[in-house]
N, C-alpha and C positions, 0 to 999 in steps of 0.2 A: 554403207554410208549413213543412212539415218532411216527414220522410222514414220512414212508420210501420212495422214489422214486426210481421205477426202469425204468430207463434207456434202449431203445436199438439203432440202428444204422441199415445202409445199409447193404444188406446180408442179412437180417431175424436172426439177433444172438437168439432170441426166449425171446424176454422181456417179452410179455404173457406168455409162458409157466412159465417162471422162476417165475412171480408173483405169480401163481398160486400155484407153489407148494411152494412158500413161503409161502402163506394162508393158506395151511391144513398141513405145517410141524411146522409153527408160534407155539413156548412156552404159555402155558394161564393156567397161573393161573387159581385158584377158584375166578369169580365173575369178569374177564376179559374177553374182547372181542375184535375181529380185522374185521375192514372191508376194503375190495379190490376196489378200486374207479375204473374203466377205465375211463381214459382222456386222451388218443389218439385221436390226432386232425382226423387222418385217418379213425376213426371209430373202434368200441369196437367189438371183438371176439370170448366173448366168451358164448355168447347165440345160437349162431350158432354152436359154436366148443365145448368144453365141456359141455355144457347142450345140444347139440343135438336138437335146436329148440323146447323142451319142453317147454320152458316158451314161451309166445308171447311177442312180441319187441313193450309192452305197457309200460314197464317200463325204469328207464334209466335217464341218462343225460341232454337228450334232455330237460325234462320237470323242470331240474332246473331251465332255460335262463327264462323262465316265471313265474315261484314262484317266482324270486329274482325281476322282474320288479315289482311284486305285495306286496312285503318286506314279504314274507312267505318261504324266502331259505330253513333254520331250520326245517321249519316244515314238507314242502315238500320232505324234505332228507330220513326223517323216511318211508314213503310212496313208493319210491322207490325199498329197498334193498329185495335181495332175499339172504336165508337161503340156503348156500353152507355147511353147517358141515354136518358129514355121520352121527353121531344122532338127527339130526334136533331140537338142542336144540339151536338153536341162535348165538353161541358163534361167527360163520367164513360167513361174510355176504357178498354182490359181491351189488357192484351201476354200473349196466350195462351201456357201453357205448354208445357212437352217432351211427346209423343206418344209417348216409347218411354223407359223411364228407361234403357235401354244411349244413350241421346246425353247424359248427363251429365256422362260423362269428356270429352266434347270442350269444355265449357264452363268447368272445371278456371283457365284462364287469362282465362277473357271475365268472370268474377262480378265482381274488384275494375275494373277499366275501365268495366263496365256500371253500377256504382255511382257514378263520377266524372260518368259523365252525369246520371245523374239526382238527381245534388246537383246537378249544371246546370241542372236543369230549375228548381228553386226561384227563381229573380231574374226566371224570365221568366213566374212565373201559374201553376204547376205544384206542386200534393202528391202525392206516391206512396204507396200500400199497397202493401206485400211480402209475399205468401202466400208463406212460409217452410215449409208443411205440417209433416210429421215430423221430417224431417230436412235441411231446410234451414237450423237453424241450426247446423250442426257440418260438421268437413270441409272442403275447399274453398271452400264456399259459407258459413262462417264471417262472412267479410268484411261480409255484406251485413247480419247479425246489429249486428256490433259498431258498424259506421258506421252504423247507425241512430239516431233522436233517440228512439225511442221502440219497446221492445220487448214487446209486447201476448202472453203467453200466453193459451192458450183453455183453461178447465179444466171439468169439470162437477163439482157440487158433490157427487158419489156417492164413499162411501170408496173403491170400486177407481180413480177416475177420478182424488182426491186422494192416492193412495198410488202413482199413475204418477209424480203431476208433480213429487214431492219430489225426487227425484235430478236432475230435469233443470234443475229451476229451481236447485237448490245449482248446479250445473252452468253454466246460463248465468251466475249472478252472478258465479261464478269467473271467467268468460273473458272477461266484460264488464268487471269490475274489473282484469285483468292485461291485457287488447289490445283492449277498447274504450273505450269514452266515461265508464265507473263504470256500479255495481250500482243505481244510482239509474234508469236507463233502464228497468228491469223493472217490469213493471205486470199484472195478472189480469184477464183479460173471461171471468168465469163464467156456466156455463148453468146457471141453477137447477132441476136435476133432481133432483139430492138434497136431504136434509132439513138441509144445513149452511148456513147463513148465511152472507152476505159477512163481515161483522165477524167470524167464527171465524175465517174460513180465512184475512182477511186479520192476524189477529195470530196466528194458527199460524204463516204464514210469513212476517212481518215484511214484508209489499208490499201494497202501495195494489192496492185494486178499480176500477179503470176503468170496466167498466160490470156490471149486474146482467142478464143476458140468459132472455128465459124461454124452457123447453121447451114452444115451439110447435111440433110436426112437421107440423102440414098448411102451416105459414105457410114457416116452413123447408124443404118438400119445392119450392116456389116457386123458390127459387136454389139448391138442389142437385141437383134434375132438372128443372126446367124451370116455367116456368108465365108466369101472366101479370102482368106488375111493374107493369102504368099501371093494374091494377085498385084502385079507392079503397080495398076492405076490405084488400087485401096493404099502401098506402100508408099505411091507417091503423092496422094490425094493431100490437099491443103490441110485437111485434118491433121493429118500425121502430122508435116511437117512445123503447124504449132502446137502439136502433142510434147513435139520435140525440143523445142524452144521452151515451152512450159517447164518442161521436168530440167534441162538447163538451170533457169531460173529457180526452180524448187530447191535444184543441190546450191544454188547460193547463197538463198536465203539460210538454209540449214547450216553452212560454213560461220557466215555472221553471226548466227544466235551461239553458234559453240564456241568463238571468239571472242563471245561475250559472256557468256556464261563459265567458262573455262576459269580452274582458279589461276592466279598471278603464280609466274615461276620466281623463283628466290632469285637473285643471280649468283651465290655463291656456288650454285652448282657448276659441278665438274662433268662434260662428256665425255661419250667412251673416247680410249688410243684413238691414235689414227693407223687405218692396218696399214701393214708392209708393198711395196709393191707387188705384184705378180701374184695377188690374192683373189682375184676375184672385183677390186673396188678401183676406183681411181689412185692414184697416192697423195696423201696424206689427205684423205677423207676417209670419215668413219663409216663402219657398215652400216647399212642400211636396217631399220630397226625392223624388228619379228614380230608379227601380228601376236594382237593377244590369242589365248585360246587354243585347242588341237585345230591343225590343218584338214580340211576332210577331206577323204581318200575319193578317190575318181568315181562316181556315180554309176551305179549299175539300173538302167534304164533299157527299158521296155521297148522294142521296137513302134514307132507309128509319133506321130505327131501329137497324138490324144492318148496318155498312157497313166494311171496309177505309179505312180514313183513310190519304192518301198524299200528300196536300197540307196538312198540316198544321204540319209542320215551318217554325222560322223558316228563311228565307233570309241565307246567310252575309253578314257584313258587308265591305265592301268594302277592300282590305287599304289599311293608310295610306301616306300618301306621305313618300317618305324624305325625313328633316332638309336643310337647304340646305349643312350643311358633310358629309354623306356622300352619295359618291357612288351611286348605284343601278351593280348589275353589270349591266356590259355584255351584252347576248344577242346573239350573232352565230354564224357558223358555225366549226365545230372547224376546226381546220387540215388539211389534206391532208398524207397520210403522204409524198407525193412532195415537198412543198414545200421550200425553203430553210431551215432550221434547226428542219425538227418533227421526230417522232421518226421518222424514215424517208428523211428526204431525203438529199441527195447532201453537204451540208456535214457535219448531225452523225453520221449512223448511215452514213450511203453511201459517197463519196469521201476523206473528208477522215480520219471517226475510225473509223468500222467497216468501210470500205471498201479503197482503196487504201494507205491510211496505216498503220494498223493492223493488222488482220486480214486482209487479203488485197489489197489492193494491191499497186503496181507496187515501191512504196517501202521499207516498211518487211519485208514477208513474200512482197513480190512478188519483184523481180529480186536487191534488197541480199543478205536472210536467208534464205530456204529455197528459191526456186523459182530466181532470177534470175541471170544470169552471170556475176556476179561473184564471190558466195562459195561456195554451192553448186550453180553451172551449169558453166559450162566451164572456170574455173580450178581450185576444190578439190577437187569430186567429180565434175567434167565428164571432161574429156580430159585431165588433166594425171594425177590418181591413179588414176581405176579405166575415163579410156578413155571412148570413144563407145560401146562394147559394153553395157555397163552402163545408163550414166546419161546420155547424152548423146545429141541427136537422130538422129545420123548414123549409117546403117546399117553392122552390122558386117564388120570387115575381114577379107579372103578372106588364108589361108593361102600365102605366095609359098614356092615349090620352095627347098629347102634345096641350096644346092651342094656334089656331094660330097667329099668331100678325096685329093687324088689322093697317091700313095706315092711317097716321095722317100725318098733315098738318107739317110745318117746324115750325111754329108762335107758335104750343104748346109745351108746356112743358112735360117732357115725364117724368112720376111718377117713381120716384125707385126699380129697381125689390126687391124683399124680395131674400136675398142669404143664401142657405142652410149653417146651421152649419157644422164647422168643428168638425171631428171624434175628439175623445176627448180618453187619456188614461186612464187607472185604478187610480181614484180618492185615493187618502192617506185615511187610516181609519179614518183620524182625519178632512175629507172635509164636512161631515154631512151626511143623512141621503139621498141629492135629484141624484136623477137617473144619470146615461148618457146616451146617445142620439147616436144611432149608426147611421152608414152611410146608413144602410139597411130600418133602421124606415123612415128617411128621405126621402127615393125615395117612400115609401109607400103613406106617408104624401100625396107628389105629386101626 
């Protein structure tokens, strides 16, 4: 049906209690269901106070902030809930809240996600209450305020209790008017504790009274510490009975805002046939239209009244099969880094571009350009300019005895010395076939 928040404020006006008995006075159809979220940033109430610490605070909210980091919100959600109906048949479910409000900041990012689901939950049979406490609608946890179809303050009708909720309620109208749905979603469930009437307080401040709630505290000590909910006088205590009339009124304000908010249909549309008789429908009325969404399969629950729900969840739909003009990708296995043209093999990264060719091959950086014998091996920087001594593989040349010059007269003639060749560069291919002569051969010669 829709998605309620209840609201409360400074003073304890009893926003827990009031959800709670929203939960078990909640209308439900055959084949509907309602679940009670706590998202009070303060910390959740009521595993303590109406279940009486019979469940352990292993389940709960906490554990969404980390299924949502792992993209498993959805799944995780189902895992959570405990089964609050007095026949333990599923229908009235509690997602208990935070147990420490220092894990609030981790949640910062999970509140607008957590809200996407549970507008999910509406196509498949599913209402949710949002125990909003104090200050869950402001802050971070705004989100869950404004996306709501219906925003339920708790006020009591005592002037310190109506001179809390004037700032908060101008407040929420503001934020709901600028980032949410409109100021029309606001709505008052008073406890009539004080001597003010609904009709005052609701043309003081200009918002409809959703329901009139009395101060019972023995009936109300029942869901806010504990007691026993299948007892007839709790079932038929005045409480309830405008618990009941309240949530009535809830689902109609909700009806109005989406009537309103609804876009205009064309009237050129066309509805379906009318089926045949003997089909199932009336004749000549059309079927009856198909919820959105999978249907979800009958709920495998836990025996007891107080149980972890973990099979309740629908099971995912089966994904569909691709069009006949697109292909499905292929699944096979990666390529090997060693193979013929992947990134690592001997064609593109090994022999051909990163390998020999390129960067360290025979070819281009191999023997041609830095390392090889032709331009920086034995011709330019080998033996020709700076010698085997240096740069070339051949170990260095030993020192030959210098011959000494023996003393000749003035009157002879003194023979020509033989002058070592000069170093010579890399002959043209087209010089023939005869050697060159390095500088290092030449000191050998000597």
């Amino acid at each position: 049906m829709a998605v309620i928040a209840v609201v409360g404020g400074p003073g304890a006006p009893g926003a827990t209690t009031t959800a709670l008995a929203l939960l078990l006075a909640w209308p439900l159809p055959p084949g509907r269901r309602i679940v009670l979220v706590e998202c009070d940033p303060d910390g959740g109430a009521v595993l303590a106070g109406a279940l009486e610490g019979r469940v352990e605070a292993v389940y709960g909210l906490r554990n969404l902030a980390v299924a949502d980091r792992r993209g498993l919100l959805a799944q995780t959600l189902w895992e959570q809930l405990i089964d609050l109906s007095p026949e333990g048949n599923a229908e009235r479910l509690l997602l208990p809240g935070l147990t420490d409000p220092t894990q609030a900041p981790g949640l910062a990012y999970t509140w607008e996600p957590l809200m996407e689901v549970l507008h999910g939950l509406e196509p498949q049979g599913y209402d949710v209450i949002l125990d909003l406490g104090r200050s869950g609608a402001a802050g971070t946890s705004a989100v869950l305020a404004r996306r709501a179809d219906v925003v339920a303050v708790t006020v009591r009708t005592t002037l310190r209790g109506l001179s809390a909720a004037r700032p908060r309620l101008s407040a929420l109208a503001e934020d709901l008017t600028a980032a949410g749905t409109g100021a029309d979603a606001l709505g008052l469930l008073l406890v009539a504790e004080g001597p003010y009437s609904g009709a005052e307080v609701s043309r003081e401040y200009g918002l409809p009274v959703l329901g009139l709630l009395p101060y019972a505290a023995r009936t109300a000590r029942v869901l806010s510490d504990g007691g026993d909910i299948t007892d007839r006088r709790f079932i038929r205590s005045e409480l309830m009975r405008t618990a009941r009339s309240a949530a009535d009124e809830v689902q109609r304000l909700v009806r109005r805002r989406r009537q309103r908010l609804a876009p205009s249909v064309a009237p050129a549309q066309v509805g379906p046939a009318p089926v045949p008789d003997g089909e199932g429908t009336a004749p000549g009325y059309p079927a009856a239209p198909q919820p959105y969404g999978p249907v979800p399969p009958a709920p495998v629950i836990t025996t007891g009244p107080v149980a972890p729900l973990a099979g309740l969840a629908p099971q995912p739909a089966a994904p569909a099969p691709f069009p006949a003009h697109v292909q499905p990708p292929q699944q096979g296995p990666s390529p090997r880094s060693d193979a013929p043209g992947a990134h690592g093999g001997a064609e593109q990264y090994g022999q051909q571009q990163y390998g020999q060719q390129q960067y360290g091959g025979a070819e281009q950086y191999g023997q041609q350009q830095y390392g090889g014998a032709e331009q920086y091996g034995q011709q330019p920087y080998g033996q020709q300019q700076y010698g085997q001594a240096s740069y070339g593989p051949q170990p260095s040349p030993q020192p030959q005895p210098q011959p000494q010059p023996q003393p000749q007269s003035q009157s002879q003639p003194q023979p020509p010395q033989p002058q070592p060749p000069l170093a010579q560069g890399p002959r043209h291919p087209s010089a023939g076939p005869e050697s060159h002569v390095s500088y290092g051969e030449v000191l050998r010669a000597r």
